[in-house]
N, C-alpha and C positions, 0 to 999 in steps of 0.2 A: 137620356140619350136621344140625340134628334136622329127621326127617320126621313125620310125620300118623303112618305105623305104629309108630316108638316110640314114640309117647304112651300116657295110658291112656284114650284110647277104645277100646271095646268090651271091656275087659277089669275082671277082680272088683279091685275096690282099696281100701285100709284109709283110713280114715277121719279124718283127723288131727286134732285137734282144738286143738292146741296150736299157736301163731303158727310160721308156716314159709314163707317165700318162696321155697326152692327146688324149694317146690312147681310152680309155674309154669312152662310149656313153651311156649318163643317157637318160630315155623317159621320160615321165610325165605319170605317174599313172592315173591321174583322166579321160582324155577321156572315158577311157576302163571303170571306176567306173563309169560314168553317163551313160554310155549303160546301166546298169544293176543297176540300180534306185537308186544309191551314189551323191548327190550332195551337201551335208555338211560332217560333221563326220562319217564315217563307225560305219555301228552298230559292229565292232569287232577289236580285237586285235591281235597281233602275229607277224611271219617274214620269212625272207625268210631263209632257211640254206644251205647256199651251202658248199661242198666241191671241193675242188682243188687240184688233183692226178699229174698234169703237172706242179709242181712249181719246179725249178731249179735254180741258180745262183751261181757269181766265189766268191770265201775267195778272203782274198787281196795277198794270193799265187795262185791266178787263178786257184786251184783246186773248181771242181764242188762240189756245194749242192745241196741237196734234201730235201724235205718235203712233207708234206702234210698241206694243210690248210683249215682248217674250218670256215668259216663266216658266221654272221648272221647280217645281214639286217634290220631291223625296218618294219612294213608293214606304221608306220608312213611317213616313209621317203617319200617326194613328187615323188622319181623316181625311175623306177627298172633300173639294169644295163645293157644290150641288153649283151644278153651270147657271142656272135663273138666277139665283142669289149674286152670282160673280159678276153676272152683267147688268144687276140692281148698284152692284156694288162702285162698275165703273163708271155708272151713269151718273154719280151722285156727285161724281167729281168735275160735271159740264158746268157749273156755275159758282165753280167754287176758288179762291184766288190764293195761288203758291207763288212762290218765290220765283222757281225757276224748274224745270227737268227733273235735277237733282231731288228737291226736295220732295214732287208727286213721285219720285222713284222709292226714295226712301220708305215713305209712308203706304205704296203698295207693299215692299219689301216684310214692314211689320205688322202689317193687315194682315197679309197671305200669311206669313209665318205665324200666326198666333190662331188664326183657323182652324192651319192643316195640323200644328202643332199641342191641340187645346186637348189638358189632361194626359197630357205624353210625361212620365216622371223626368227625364231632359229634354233640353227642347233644342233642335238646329235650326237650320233655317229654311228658306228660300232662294231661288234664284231669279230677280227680277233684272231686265235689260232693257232701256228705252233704245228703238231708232226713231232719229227726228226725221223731217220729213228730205232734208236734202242726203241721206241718207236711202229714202223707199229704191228707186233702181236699181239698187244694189241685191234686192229683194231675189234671190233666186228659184226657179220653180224645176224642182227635180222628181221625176219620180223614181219609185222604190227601187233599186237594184233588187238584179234576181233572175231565175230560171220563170219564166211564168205559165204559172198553172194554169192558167185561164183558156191557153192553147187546148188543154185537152176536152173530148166532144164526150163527155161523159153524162150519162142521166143522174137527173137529181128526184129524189124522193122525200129526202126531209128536210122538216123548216124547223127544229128545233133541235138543239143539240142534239147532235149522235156521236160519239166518240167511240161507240164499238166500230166507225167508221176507219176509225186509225191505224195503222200497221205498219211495221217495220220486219227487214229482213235480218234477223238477230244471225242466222246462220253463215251471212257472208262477211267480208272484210268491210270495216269503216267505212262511211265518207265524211267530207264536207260539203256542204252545198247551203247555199242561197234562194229562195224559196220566194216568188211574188204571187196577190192575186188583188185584182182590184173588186172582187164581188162579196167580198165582207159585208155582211151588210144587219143591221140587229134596230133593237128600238129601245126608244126610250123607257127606264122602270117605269115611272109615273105616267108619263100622258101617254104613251104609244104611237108616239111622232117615229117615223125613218130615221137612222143615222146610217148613214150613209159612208165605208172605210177601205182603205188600202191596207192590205197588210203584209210584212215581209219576216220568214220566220228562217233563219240562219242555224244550222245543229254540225256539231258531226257526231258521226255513231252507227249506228247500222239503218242504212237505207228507209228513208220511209216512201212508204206506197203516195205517187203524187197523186192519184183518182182518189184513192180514199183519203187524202189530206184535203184536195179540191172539193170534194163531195161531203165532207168534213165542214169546211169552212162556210158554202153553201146552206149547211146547216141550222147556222144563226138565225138565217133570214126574217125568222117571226118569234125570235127570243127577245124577251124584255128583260136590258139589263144596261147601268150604266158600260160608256167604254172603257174606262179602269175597271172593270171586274170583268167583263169580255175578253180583255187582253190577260186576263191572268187565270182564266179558265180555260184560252187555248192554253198559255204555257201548262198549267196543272196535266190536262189532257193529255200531252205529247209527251210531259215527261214521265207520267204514269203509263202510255199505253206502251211507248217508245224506245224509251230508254235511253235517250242521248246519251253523251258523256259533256256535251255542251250544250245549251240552246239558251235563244235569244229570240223576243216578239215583239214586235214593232209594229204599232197601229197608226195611220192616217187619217181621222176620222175630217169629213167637210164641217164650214164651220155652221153655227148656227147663232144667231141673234149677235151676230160680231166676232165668235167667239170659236175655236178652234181648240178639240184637245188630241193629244196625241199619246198613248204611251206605250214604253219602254221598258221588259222584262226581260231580266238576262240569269243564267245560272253561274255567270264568273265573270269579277269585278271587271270593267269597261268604260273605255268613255261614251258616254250619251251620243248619239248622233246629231248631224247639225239640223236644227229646228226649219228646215227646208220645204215651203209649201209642193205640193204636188198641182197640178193641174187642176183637178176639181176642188180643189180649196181657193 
């Protein structure tokens, strides 16, 4: 089973530049789910969506392309992809000569799917999407909907998860609400680099307390943890301390080395949202 420490993060690594897909280092998901009380089914659905700003490679006249690509992930899938490997991964495609679009689409498509999918007894897939470059304009930058939490002037006390932080008004009537804060903020497992996050978390069900979600969220700040597992240990959180009858978490993380992930937990099936950079990405 490969870990976070055999990858190459944090470490000097050579630069490939020729097409290679055993560049790619899948983890295994579930360790990180059974810290935070997953040991059958996740009570949720969703995935991951990254973008990819550093994609480049030659036409078969060794003239360079560009793109952008967007992927989404399964949170099914038994493994995430460690981000240094991902961007070893796209890099190797800068000297290397395709057809067309098409077919560097394709062959990301069976890359990523055999990763995230490696040791799964069925396997699905991926979803990969090129935009060419007379396409980028089209590029929208939106941020998160939502009530925003940020407004409130609340003292913070902790930098690593507190989740006794959390509360809801079980004794009153429902709501629905919409939930923004752009102070997410957690680090890397391995090296202990910033990641830097928007996150927007949507429920209905009995009221939660917004200073202790805010103060909550604040929390991270010096927690080391991929952002697939961040995002699915606030959901764990809110639906254990909570009690929705709904909820959804949606992370913005900034990109890093080209590279941009974002993900998406929900407690009832949905469509993903649209892969929309925010302002600080």
């Amino acid at each position: 089973m490969n870990t976070p420490e055999q990858s190459q993060l944090g470490k000097a690594s050579a630069y490939v530049d020729r097409y290679d897909p055993s560049l790619l280092f899948p983890i295994p998901r579930q360790p990180k789910r059974e810290e935070i009380g997953i040991t059958g089914t996740p009570p949720f659905f969703g995935a991951d969506l990254w973008t990819a700003f550093e994609l480049s490679w030659l036409n078969p006249k060794g003239k360079p392309q560009v793109a952008i690509a967007h992927i989404t992930i399964p949170c099914e899938t038994p493994n995430i992809i460690e981000s240094k490997s991902f961007k070893l991964y796209l890099n190797s495609f800068n000297n290397s000569r395709f057809a067309d679009a098409g077919e560097v689409q394709a062959r990301l498509r069976d890359d990523l799917g055999e990763a995230a999918w490696r040791g799964a007894a069925t396997r699905a897939g991926v979803g990969v999407r090129l935009l060419a470059p007379e396409l980028f304009d089209q590029e929208a930058v939106h941020e998160l909907d939502g009530l925003n939490l940020d407004r409130l002037d609340i003292e913070c006390q902790h930098y690593t998860p507190a989740p006794e932080l959390l509360s809801a008004r079980s004794d009153e009537a429902p709501v629905s609400e919409t939930l923004c804060s752009r102070l997410l903020k957690s680090n890397c497992l391995v090296t202990g680099q910033p990641d830097w996050g928007s996150v927007q978390i949507q429920y209905s069900g009995p009221q939660i307390d917004q200073a202790g979600l805010l103060a909550y969220l604040v929390s991270f700040r010096n927690h080391n943890e991929f952002h697939e597992q961040c995002v699915e240990r606030i959901f764990m959180d809110l639906w254990q301390r909570c009690r929705p009858i709904k909820l959804s978490v949606y992370a913005r993380y900034t990109r890093r080395g080209g590279l941009d992930i974002n993900p998406m937990r929900t407690s009832h099936p949905q469509a993903l949202p649209a892969n929309r950079r925010t302002a600080r990405q």
